[in-house]
C-alpha positions as CSV (number, residue, x, y, z in Angstrom):
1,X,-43.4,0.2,1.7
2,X,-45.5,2.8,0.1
3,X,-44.2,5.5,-1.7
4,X,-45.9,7.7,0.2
5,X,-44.1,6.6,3.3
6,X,-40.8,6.9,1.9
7,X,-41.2,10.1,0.1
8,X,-42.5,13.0,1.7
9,X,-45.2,15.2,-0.5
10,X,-45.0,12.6,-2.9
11,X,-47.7,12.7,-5.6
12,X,-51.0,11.5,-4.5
13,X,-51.8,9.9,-7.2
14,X,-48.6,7.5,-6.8
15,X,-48.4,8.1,-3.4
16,X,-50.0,4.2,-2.3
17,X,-47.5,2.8,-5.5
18,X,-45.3,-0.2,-3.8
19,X,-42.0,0.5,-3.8
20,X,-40.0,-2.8,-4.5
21,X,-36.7,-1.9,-4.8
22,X,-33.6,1.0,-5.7
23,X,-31.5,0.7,-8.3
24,X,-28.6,3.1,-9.7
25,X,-28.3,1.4,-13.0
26,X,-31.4,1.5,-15.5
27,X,-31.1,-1.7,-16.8
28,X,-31.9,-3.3,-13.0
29,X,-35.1,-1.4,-13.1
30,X,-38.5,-2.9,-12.4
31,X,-42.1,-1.3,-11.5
32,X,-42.1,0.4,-8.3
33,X,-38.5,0.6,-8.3
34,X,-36.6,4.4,-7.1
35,X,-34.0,5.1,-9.5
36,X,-30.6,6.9,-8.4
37,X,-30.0,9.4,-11.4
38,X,-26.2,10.7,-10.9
39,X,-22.8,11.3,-12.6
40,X,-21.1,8.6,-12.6
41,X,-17.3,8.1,-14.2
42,X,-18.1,6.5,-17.4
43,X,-22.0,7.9,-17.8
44,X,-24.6,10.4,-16.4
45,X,-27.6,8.4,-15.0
46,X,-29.9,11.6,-16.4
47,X,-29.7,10.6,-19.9
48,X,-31.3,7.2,-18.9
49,X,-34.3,8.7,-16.4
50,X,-37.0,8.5,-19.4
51,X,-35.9,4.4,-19.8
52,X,-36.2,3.8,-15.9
53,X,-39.3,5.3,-15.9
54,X,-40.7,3.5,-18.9
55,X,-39.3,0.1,-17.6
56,X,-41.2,0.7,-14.6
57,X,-39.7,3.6,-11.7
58,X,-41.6,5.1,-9.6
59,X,-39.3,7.6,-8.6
60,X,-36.9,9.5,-9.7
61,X,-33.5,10.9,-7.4
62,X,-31.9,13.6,-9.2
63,X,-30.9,17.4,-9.3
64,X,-33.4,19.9,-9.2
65,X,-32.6,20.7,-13.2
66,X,-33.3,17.1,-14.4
67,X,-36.4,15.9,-16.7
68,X,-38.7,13.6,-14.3
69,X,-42.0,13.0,-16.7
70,X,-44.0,10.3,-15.2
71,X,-42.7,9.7,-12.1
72,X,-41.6,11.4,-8.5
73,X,-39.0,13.7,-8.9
74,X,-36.8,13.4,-5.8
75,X,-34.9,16.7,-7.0
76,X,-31.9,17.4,-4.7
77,X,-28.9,19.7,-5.2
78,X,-26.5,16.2,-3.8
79,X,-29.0,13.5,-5.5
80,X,-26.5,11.0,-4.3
81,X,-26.6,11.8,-0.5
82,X,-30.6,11.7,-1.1
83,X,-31.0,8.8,-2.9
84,X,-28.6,6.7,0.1
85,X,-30.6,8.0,3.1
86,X,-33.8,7.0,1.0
87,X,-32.4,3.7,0.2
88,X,-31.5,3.7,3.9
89,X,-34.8,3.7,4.9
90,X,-36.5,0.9,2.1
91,X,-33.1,-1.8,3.7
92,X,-34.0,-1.2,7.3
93,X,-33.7,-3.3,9.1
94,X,-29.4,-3.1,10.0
95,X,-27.0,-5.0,12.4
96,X,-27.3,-3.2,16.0
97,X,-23.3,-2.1,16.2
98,X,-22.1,-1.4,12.7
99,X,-18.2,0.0,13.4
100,X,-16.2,1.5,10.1
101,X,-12.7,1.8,9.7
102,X,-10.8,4.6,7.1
103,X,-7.7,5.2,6.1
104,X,-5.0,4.5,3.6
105,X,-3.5,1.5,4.7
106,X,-5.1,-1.1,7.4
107,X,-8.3,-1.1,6.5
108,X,-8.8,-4.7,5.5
109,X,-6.9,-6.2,8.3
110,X,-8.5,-4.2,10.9
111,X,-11.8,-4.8,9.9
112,X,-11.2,-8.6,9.6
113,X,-9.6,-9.1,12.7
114,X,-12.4,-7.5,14.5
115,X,-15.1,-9.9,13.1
116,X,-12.6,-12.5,14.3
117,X,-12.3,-11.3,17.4
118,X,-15.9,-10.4,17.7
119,X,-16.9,-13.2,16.7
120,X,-14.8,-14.7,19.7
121,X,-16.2,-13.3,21.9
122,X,-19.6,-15.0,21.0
123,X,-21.2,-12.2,18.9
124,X,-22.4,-12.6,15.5
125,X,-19.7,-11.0,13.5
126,X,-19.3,-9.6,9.8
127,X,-17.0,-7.5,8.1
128,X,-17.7,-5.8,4.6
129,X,-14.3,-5.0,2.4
130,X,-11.9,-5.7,0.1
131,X,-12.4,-9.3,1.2
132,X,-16.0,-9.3,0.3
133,X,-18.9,-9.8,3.0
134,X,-17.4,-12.7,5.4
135,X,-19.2,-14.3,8.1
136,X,-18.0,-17.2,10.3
137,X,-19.7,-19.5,7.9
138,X,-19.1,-17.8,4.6
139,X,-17.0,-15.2,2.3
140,X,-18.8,-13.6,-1.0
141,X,-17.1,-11.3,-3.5
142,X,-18.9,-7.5,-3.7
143,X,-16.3,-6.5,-6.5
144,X,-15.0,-3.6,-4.7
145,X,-13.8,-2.6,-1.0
146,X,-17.1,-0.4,-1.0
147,X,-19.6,-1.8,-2.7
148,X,-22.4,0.7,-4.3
149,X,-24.9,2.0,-2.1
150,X,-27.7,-0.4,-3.1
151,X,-25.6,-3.1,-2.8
152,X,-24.2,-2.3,0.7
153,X,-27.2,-1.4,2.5
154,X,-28.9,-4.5,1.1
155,X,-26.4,-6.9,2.2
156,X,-25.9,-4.8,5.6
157,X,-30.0,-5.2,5.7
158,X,-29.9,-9.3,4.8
159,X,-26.9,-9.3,7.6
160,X,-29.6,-8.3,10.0
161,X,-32.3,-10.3,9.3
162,X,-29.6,-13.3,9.4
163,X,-29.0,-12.7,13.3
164,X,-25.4,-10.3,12.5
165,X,-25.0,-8.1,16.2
166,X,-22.2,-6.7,15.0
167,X,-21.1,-5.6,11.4
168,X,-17.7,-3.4,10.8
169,X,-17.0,-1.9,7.2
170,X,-13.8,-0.4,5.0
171,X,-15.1,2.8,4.4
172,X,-12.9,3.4,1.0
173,X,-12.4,7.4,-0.1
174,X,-14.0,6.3,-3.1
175,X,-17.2,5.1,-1.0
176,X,-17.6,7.9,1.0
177,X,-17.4,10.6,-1.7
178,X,-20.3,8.1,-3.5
179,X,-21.9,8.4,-0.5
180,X,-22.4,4.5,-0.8
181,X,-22.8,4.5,3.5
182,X,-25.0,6.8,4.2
183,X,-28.3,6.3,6.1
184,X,-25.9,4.2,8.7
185,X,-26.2,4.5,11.9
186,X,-22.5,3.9,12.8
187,X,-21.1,3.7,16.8
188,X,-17.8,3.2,15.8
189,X,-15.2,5.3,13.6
190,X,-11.2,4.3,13.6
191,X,-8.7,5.7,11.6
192,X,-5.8,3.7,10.7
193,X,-3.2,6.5,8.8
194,X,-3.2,8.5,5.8
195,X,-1.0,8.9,2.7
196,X,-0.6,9.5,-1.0
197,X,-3.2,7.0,-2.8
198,X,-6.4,7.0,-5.2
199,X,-4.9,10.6,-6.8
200,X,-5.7,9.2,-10.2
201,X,-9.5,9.8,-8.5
202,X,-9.7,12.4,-6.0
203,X,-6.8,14.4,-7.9
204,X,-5.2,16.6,-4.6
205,X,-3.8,14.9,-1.7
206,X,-6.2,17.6,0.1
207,X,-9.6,16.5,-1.6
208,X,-8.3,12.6,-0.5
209,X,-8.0,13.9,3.0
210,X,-11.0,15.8,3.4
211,X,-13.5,12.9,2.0
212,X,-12.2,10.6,5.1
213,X,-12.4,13.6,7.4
214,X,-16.2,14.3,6.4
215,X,-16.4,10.6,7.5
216,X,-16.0,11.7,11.5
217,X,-17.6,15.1,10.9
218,X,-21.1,13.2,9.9
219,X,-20.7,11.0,13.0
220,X,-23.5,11.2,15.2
221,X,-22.7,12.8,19.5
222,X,-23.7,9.0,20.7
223,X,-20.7,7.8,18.8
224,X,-17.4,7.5,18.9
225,X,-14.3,8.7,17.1
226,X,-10.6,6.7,17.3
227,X,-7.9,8.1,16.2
228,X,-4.3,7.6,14.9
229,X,-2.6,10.1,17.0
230,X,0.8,9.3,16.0
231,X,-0.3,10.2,12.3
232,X,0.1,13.6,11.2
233,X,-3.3,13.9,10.1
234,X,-5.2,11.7,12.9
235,X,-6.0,14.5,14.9
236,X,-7.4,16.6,11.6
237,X,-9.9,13.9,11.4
238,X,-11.1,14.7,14.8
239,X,-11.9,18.8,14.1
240,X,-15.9,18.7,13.8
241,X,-17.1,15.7,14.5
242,X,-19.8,15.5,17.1
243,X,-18.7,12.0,18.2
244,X,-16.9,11.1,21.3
245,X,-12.7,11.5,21.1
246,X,-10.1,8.8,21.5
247,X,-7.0,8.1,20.3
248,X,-4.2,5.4,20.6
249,X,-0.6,5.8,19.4
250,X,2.5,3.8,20.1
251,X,4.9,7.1,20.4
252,X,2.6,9.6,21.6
253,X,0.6,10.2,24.5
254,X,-3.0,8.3,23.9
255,X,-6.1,6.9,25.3
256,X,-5.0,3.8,24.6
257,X,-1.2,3.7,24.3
258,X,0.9,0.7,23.1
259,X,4.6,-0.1,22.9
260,X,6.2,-3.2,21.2
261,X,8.8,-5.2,23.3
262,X,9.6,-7.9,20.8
263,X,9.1,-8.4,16.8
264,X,10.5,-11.5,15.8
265,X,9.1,-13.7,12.4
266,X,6.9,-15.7,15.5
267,X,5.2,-12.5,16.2
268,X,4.8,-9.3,18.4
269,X,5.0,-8.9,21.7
270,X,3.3,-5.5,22.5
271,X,3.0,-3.4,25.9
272,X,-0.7,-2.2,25.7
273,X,-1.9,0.0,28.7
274,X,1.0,-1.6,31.0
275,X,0.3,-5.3,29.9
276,X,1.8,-7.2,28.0
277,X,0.3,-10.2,25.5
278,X,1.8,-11.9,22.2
279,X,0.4,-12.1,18.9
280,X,1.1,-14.3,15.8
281,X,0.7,-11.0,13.8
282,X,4.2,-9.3,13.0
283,X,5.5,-5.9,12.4
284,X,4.7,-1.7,13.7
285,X,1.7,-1.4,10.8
286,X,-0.3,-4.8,12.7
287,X,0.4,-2.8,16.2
288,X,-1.1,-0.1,15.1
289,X,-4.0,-2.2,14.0
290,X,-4.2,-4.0,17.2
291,X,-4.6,-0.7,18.9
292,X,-7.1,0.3,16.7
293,X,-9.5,-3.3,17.8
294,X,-8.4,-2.9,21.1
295,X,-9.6,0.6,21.9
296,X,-12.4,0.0,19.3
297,X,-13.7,-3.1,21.4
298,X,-13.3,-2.1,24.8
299,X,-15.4,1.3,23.8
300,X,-18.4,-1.0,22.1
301,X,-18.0,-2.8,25.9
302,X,-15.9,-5.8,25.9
303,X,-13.9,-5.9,29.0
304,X,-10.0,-5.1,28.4
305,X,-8.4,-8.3,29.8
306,X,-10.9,-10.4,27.8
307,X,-9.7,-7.8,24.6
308,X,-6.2,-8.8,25.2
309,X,-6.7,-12.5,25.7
310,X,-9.1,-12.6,22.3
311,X,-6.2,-10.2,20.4
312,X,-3.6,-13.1,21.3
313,X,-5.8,-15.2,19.6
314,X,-6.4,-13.4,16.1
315,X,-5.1,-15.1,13.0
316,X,-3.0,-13.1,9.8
317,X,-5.8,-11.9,7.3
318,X,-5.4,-13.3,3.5
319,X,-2.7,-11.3,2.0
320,X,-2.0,-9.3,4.8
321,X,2.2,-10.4,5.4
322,X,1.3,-14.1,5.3
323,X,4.9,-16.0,4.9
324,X,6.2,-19.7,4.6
325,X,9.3,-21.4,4.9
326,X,10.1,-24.1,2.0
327,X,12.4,-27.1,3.0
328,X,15.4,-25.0,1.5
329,X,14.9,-21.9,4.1
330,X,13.4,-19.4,1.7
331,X,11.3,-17.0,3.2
332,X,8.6,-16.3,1.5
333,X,6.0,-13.5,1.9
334,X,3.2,-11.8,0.6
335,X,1.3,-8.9,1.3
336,X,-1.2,-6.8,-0.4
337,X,0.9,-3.6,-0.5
338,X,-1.0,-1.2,-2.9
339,X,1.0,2.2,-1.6
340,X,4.5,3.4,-1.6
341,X,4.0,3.9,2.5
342,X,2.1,-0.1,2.8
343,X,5.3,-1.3,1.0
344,X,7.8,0.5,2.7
345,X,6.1,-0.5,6.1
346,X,6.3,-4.3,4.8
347,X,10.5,-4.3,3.7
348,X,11.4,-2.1,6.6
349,X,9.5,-5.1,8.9
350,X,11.4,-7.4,6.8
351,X,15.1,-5.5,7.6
352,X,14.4,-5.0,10.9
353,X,14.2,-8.6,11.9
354,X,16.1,-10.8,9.2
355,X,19.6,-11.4,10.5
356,X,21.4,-9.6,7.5
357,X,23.3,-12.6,6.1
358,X,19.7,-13.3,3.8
359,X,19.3,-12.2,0.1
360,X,16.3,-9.6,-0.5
361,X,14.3,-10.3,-3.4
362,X,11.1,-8.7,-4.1
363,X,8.6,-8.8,-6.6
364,X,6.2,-5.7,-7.1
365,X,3.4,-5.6,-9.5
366,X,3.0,-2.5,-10.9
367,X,0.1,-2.7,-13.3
368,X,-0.4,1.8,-13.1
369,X,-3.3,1.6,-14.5
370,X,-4.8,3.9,-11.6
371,X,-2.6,5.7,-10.1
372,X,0.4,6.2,-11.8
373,X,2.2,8.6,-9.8
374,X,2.9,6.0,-7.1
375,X,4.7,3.3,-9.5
376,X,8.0,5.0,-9.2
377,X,7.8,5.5,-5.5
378,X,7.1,2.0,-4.7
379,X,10.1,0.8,-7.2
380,X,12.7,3.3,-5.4
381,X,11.4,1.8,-2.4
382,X,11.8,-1.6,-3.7
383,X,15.3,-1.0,-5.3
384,X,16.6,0.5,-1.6
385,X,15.6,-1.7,0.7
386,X,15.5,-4.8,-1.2
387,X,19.1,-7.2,-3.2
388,X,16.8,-7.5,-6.1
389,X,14.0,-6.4,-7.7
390,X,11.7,-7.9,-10.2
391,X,9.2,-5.5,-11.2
392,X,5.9,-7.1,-13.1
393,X,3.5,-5.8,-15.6
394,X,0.5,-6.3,-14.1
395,X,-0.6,-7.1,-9.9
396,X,0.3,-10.9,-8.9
397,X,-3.3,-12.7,-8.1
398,X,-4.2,-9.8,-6.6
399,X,-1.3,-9.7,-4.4
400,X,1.0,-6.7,-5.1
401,X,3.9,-7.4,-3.0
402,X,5.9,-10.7,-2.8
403,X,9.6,-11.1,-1.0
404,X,11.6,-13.5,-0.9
405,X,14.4,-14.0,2.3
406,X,17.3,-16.3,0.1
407,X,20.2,-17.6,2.5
């Protein structure tokens, strides 16, 4: 692509320069590259514009107040915002139904289960998180939930060009203020629930709200908004977004309402819109998120019954309440637990199916190197609903939360 194409009342004397690639970070830089010149947390990608340019940019994103010698100065007051929805344009093409799901807790297992189920129901699934970027053939690490924008829309872009349909991401608070999605065209929003996390980065609970609400207020009017009603906040996220409204809720009135008739260590079985099906998934947090798919899939056009039949199918995501039994009867579970709310949701499954006569012992890593506020929480959680606790110095392989059921 010329530069020219990508970058109205671009210089003409760079205006035919190739343009071969983005890049936030200076030292990724090579000629005809457009270089992303932010704030970041640790450095301000201004003080490195005059080394991109000399290792070869093109172009330039930054604020209107930056020094841009040699190159086009893409000067915007939100140079982040800019830069994504020019990168957005240099990845093209992207899957044909990209979904997102937000939130505070859910996010992983949500999007995972519907690749699996997608992917079921013979599309050419992917899902982009905290698990990396898996396919039915393959899993690769990106490093973080939400990878950075150059990152994400290039692997959304090489998802494409593989044959991927159908692509659903974890948009992550820290993603969307980044503005790592932009330039998306997404048909599908769910919201999962919100609570106290990432204060350490967004500093109020407010400002943590607000980025995943700015999420549904950017959807586009051919879209579709679905909503946690039964949260306190699912029906904030709803406000001004253009997109169409649903909702689903296991207590409230919904769009797509749900109930659960059984949880039992063999699964759930759930009441959703007057039928029933089982699931190998356990516990209220994993109906929720089957509420979530099934409204999300029947509104992209699968047929309901076939949603159910494919939902009895779905298998536990890595980390997500997996447990074993040894030969002795332990119980053992893990689960990626990462709030006081995710871990409260996990022991409270726990009580409210054991038979009482079991020992409660859980392990909670609690590094605090991020958020230290919600250390204590998640240990007076632990200490209340738990026999014995065992609190680490650091997360367990990745896994925050491990219990142990001890006859």
């Amino acid at each position: 692509m010329k530069l020219g194409q990508l970058v109205s009342g671009a210089d003409p004397a760079l205006a035919d320069r190739i343009v071969t690639g983005f890049a936030i970070d200076h030292r990724k830089i090579a000629p005809g590259t457009v270089f992303g010149a932010f704030e970041g947390a640790a450095f301000n990608g201004e003080d490195f514009i005059g080394a991109a340019i000399a290792a070869g940019a093109v172009a330039v994103v930054a604020r209107p107040e930056a020094m841009v010698q040699g190159a086009v100065h893409v000067a915007d007051a939100n140079p982040r915002k800019a830069f994504a929805e020019l990168a957005a344009k240099f990845f093209r093409p992207f899957p044909e139904n990209v979904a997102a799901v937000t939130g505070t807790n859910g996010k992983t297992s949500t999007a995972e289960l519907t690749r699996q189920l997608w992917r079921m129901s013979g599309h050419n699934a992917a899902s982009i998180g905290t698990l990396g970027i898996t396919t039915a053939s393959d899993q690769a690490s990106t490093g973080l939930t939400t990878p950075d924008v150059v990152t994400f829309l290039a692997n959304m872009s090489g998802l494409a060009r593989e044959g991927i349909s159908h692509a659903i991401f974890e948009a992550s608070s820290h993603g969307l203020s980044q503005y790592r999605n932009e330039g998306l065209r997404v048909r599908a929003g769910a919201f999962t629930n919100l609570s106290r996390d990432h204060l350490d980065y967004h500093k109020t609970f407010a400002e943590y709200r607000d980025v995943k609400k700015r999420f549904f207020d950017e959807l586009s009017k051919d879209a579709f908004a679905l909503t946690n009603a039964d949260d306190k906040n699912g029906m904030v996220m709803l406000q001004n977004t253009n997109a169409k409204q649903y909702t689903y809720a296991l207590k409230t009135v919904a769009d797509f309402k749900g109930k659960i008739l059984e949880n039992q260590f063999s699964g759930l079985v759930l009441s959703i819109d007057s039928q029933e099906l089982y699931t190998k998934l356990i516990g209220e947090f994993n109906a929720y998120n089957l509420l979530a798919i099934y409204g999300a899939a029947t509104l992209l056009g699968l047929e309901k019954m076939e949603v159910m039949r494919l939902i009895s199918m779905l298998k536990n995501v890595d980390g997500r309440f997996q447990y074993t039994i040894s030969p002795k009867g332990v119980i053992a579970i893990v689960d990626y637990a990462h709030t006081p709310d995710a871990l409260k949701n996990v022991l409270e499954t726990i009580n409210s199916i054991r038979t009482n006569n079991e020992k409660v012992i859980t392990v909670v890593g609690c590094g605090g190197d991020r958020d230290k506020t919600k250390r204590p929480k998640m240990a007076s959680i632990a200490t209340q609903l738990s026999n014995q606790v065992i609190l680490t110095s650091d997360n367990i392989q990745g896994i925050y939360a491990a219990v142990f059921l001890e006859m």
